[in-house]
CHARMM internal coordinates of N, CA and C (Angstrom, degrees):
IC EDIT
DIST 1 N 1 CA 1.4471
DIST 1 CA 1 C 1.5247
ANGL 1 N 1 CA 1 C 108.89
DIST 1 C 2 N 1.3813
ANGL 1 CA 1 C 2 N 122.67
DIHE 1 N 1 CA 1 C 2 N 135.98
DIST 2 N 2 CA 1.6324
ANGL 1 C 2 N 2 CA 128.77
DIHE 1 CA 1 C 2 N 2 CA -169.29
DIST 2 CA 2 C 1.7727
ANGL 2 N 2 CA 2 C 92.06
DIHE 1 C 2 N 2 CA 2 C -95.82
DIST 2 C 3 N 1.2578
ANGL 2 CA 2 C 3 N 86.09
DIHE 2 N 2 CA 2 C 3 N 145.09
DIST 3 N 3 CA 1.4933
ANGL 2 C 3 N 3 CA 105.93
DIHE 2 CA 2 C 3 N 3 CA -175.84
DIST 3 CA 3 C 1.8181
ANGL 3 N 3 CA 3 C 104.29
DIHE 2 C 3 N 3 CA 3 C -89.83
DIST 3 C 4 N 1.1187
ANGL 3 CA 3 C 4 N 117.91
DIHE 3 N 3 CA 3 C 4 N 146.37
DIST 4 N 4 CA 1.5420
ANGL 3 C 4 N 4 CA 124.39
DIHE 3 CA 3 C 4 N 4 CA -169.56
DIST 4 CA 4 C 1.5118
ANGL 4 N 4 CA 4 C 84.18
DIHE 3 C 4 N 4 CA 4 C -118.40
DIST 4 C 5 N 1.3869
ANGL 4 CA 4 C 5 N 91.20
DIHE 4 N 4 CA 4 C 5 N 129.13
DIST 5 N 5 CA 1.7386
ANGL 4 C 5 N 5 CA 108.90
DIHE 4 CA 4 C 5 N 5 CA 179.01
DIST 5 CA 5 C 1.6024
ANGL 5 N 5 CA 5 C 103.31
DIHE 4 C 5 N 5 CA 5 C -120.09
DIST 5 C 6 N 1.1893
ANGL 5 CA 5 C 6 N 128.82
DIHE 5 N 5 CA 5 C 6 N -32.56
DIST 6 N 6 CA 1.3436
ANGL 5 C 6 N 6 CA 134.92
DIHE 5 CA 5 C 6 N 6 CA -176.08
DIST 6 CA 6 C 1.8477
ANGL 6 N 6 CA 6 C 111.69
DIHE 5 C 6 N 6 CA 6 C -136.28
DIST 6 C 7 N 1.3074
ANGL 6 CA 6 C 7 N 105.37
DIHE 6 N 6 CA 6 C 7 N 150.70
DIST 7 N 7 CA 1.3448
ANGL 6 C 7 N 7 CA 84.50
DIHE 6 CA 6 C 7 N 7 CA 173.87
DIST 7 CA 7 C 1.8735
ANGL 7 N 7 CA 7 C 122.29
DIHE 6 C 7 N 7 CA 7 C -64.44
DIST 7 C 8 N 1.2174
ANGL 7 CA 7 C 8 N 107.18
DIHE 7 N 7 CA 7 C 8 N -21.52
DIST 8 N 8 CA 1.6205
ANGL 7 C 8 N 8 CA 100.76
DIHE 7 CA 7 C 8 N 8 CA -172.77
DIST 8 CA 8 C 1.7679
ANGL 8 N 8 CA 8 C 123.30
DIHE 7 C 8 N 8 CA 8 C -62.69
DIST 8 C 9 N 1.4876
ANGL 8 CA 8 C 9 N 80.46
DIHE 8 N 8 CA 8 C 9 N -5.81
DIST 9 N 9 CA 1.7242
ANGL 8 C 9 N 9 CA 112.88
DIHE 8 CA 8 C 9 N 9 CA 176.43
DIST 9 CA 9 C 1.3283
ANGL 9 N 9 CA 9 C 108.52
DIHE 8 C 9 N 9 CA 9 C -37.85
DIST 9 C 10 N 1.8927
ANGL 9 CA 9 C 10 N 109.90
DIHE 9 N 9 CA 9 C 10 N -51.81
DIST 10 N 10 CA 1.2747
ANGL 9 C 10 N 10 CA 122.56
DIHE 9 CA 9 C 10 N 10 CA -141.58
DIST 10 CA 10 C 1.4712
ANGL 10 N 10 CA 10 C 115.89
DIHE 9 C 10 N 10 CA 10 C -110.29
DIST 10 C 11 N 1.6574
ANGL 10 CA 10 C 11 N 113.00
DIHE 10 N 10 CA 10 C 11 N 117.63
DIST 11 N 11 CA 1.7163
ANGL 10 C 11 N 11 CA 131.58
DIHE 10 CA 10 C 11 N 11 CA -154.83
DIST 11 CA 11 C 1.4169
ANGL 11 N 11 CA 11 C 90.73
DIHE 10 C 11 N 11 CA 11 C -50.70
DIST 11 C 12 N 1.2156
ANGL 11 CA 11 C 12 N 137.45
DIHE 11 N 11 CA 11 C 12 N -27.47
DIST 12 N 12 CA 1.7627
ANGL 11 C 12 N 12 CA 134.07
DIHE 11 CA 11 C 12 N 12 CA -167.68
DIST 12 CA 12 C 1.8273
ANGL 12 N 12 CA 12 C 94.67
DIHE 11 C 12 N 12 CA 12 C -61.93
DIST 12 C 13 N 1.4865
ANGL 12 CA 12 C 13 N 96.46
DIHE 12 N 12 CA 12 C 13 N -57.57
DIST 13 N 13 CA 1.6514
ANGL 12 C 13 N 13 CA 121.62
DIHE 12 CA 12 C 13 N 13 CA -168.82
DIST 13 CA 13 C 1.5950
ANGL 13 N 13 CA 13 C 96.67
DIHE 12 C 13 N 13 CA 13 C -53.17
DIST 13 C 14 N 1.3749
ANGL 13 CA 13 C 14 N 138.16
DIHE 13 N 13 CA 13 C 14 N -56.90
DIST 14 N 14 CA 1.2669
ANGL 13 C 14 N 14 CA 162.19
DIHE 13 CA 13 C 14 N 14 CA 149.52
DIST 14 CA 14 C 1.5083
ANGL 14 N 14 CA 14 C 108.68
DIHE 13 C 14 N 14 CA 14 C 2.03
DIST 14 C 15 N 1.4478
ANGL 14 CA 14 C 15 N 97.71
DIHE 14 N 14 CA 14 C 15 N -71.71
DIST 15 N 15 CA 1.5088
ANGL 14 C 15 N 15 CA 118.14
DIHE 14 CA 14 C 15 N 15 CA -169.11
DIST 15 CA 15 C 1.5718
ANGL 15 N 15 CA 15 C 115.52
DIHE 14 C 15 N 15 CA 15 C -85.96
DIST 15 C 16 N 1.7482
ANGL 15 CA 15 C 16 N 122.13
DIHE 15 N 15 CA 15 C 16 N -28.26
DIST 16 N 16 CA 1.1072
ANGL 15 C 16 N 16 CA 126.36
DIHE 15 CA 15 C 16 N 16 CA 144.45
DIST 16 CA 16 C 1.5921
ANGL 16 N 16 CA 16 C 131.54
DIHE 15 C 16 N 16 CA 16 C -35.57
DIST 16 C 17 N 1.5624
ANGL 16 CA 16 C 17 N 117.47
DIHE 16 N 16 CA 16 C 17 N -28.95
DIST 17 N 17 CA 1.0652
ANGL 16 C 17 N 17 CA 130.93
DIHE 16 CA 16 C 17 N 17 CA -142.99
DIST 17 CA 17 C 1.9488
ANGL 17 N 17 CA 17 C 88.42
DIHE 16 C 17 N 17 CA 17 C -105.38
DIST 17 C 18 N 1.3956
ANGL 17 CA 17 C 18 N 89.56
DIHE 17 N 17 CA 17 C 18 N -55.96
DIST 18 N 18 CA 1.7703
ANGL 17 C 18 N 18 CA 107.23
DIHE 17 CA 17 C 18 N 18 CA 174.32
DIST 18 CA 18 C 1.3637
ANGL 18 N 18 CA 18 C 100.88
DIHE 17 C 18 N 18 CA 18 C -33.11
DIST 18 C 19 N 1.6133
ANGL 18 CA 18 C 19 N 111.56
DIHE 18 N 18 CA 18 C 19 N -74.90
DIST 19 N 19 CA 1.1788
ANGL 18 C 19 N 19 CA 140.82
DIHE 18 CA 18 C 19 N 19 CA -167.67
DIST 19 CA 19 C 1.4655
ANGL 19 N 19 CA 19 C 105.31
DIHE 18 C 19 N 19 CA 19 C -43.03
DIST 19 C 20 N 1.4325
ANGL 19 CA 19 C 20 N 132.15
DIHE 19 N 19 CA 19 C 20 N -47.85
DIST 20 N 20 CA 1.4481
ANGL 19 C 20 N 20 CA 124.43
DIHE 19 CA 19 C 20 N 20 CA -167.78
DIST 20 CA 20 C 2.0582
ANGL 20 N 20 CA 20 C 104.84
DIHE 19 C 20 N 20 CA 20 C -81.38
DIST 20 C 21 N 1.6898
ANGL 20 CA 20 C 21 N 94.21
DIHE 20 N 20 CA 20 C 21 N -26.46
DIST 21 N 21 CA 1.4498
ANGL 20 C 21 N 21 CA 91.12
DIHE 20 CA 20 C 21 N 21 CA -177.80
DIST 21 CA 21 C 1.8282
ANGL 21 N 21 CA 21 C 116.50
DIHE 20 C 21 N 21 CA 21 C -65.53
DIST 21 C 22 N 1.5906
ANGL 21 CA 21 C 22 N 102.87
DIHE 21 N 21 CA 21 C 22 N -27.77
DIST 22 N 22 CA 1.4438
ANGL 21 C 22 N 22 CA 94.15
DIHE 21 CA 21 C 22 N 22 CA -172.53
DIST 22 CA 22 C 1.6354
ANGL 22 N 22 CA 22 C 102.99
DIHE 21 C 22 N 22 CA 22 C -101.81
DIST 22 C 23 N 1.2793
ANGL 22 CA 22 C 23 N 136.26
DIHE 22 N 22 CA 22 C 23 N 20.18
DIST 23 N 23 CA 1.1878
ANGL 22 C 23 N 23 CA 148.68
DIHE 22 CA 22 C 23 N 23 CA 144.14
DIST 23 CA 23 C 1.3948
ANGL 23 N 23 CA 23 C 118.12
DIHE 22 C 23 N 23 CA 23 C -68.16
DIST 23 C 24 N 1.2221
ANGL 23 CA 23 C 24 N 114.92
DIHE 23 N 23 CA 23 C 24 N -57.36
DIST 24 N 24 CA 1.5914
ANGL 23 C 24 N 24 CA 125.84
DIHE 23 CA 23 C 24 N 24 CA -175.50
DIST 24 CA 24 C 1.9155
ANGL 24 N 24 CA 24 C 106.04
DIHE 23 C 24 N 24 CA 24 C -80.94
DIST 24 C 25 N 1.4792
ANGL 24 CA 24 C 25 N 112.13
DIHE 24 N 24 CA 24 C 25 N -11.47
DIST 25 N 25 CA 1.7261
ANGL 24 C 25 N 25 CA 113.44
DIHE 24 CA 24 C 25 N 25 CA 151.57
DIST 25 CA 25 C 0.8948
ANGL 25 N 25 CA 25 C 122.50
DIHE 24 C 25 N 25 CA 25 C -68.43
DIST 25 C 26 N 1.5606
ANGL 25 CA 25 C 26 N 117.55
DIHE 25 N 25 CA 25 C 26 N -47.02
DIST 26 N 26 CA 1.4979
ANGL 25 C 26 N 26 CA 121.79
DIHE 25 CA 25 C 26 N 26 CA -174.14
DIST 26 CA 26 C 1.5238
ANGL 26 N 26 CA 26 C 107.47
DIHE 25 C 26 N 26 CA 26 C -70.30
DIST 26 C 27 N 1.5455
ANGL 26 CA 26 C 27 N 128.29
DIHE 26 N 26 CA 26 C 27 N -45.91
DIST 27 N 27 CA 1.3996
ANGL 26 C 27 N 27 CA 125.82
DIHE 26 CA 26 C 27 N 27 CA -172.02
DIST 27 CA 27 C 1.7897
ANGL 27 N 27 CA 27 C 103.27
DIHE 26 C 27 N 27 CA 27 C -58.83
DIST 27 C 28 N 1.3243
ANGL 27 CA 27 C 28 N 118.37
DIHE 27 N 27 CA 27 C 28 N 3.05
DIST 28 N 28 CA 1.7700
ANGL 27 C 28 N 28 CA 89.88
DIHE 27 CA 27 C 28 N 28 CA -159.83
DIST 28 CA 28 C 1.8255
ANGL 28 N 28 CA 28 C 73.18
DIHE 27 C 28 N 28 CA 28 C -117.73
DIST 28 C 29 N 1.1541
ANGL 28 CA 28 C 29 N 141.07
DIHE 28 N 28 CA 28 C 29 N 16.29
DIST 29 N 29 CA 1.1487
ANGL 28 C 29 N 29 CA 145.79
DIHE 28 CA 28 C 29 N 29 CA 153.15
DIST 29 CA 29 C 1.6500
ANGL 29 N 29 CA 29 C 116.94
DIHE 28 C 29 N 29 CA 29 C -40.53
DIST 29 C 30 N 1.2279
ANGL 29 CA 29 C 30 N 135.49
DIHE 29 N 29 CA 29 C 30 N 162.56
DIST 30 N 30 CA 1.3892
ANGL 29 C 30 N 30 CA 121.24
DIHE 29 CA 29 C 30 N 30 CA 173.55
DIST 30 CA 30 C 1.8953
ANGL 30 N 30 CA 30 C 105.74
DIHE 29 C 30 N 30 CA 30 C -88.25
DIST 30 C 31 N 0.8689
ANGL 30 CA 30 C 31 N 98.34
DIHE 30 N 30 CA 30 C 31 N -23.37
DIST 31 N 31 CA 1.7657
ANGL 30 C 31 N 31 CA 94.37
DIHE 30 CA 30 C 31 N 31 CA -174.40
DIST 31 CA 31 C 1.8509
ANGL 31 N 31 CA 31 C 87.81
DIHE 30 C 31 N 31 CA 31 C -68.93
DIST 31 C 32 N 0.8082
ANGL 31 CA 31 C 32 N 137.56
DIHE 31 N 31 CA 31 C 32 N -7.99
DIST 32 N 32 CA 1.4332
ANGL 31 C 32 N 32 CA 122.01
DIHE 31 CA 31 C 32 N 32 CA 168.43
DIST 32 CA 32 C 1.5590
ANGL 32 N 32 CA 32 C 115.38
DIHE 31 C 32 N 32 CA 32 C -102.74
DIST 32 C 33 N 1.7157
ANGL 32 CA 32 C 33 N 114.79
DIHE 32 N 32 CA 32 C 33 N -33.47
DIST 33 N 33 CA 1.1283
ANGL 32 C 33 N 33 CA 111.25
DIHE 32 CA 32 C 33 N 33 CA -172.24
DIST 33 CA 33 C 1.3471
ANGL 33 N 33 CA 33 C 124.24
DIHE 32 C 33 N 33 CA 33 C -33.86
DIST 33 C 34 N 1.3402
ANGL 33 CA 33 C 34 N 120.53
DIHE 33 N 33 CA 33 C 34 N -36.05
DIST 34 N 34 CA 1.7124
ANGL 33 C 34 N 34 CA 109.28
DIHE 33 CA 33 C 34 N 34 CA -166.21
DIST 34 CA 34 C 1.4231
ANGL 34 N 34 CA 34 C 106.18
DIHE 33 C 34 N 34 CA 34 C -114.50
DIST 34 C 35 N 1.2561
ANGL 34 CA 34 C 35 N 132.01
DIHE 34 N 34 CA 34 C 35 N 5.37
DIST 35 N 35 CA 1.3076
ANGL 34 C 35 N 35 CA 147.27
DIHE 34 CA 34 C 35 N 35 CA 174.36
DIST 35 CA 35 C 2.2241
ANGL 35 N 35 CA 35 C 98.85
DIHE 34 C 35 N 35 CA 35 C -97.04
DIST 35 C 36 N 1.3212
ANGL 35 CA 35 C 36 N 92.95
DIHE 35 N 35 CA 35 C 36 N 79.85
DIST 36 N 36 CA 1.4545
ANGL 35 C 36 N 36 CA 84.37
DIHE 35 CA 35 C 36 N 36 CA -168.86
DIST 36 CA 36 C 1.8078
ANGL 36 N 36 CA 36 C 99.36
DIHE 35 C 36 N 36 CA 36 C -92.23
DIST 36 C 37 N 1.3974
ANGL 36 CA 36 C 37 N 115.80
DIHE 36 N 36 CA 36 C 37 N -4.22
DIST 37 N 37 CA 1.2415
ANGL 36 C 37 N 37 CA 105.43
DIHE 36 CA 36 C 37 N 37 CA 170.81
DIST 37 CA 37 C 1.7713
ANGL 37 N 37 CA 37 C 118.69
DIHE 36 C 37 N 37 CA 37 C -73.34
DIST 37 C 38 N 1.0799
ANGL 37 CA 37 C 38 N 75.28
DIHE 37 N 37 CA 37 C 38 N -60.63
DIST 38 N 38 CA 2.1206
ANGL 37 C 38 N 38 CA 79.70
DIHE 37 CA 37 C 38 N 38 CA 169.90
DIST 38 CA 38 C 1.0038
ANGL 38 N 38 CA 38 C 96.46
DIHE 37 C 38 N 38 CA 38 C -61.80
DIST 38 C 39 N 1.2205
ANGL 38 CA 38 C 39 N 158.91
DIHE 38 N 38 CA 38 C 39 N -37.88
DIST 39 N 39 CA 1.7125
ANGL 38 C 39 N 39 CA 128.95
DIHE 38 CA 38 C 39 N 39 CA 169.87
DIST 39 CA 39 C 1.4355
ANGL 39 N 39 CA 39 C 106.51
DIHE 38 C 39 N 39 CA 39 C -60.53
DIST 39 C 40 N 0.8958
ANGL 39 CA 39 C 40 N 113.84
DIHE 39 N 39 CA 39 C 40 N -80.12
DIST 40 N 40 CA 1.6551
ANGL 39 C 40 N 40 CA 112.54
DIHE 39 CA 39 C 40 N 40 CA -177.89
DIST 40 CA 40 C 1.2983
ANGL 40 N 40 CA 40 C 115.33
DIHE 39 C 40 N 40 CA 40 C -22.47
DIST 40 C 41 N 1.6058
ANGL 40 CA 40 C 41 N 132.28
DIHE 40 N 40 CA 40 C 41 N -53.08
DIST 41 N 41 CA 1.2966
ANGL 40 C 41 N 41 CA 134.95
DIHE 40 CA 40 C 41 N 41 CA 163.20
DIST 41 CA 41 C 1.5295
ANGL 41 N 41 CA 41 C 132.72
DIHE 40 C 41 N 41 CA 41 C -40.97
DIST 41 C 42 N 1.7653
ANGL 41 CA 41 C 42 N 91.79
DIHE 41 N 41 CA 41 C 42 N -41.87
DIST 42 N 42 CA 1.2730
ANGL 41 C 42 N 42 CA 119.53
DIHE 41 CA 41 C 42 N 42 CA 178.71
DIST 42 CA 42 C 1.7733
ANGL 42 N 42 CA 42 C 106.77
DIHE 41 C 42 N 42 CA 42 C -53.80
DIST 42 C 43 N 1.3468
ANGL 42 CA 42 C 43 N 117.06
DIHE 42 N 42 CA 42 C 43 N -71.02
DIST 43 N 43 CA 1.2372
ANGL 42 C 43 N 43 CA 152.71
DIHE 42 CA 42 C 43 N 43 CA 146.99
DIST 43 CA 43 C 1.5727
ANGL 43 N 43 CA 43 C 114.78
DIHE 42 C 43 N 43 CA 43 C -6.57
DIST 43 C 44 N 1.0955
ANGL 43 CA 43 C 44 N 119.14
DIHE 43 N 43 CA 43 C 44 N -65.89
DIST 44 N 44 CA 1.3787
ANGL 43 C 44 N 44 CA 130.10
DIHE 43 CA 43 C 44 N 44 CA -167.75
DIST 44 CA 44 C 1.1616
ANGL 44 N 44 CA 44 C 97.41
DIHE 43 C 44 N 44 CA 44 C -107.32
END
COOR INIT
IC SEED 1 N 1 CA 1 C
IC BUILD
């Protein structure tokens, strides 16, 4: 069993991280550009 020293340790934390990067690709897309509410929602 691997010892967690920091949170960035942890594959959940990992995949969270993935997860916001290919979210915040897709929002700067044009099918979002002018819909800045659903981005913002998207986003936050």
């Amino acid at each position: 069993m691997a010892t967690i020293e920091k949170f960035e340790d942890l594959e959940v934390w990992k995949k969270a991280r993935e997860l916001c990067k290919q979210i915040f690709k897709y929002t700067q897309r044009n099918e979002f550009s002018k819909d800045f509410a659903l981005k913002n929602q998207i986003k936050d």
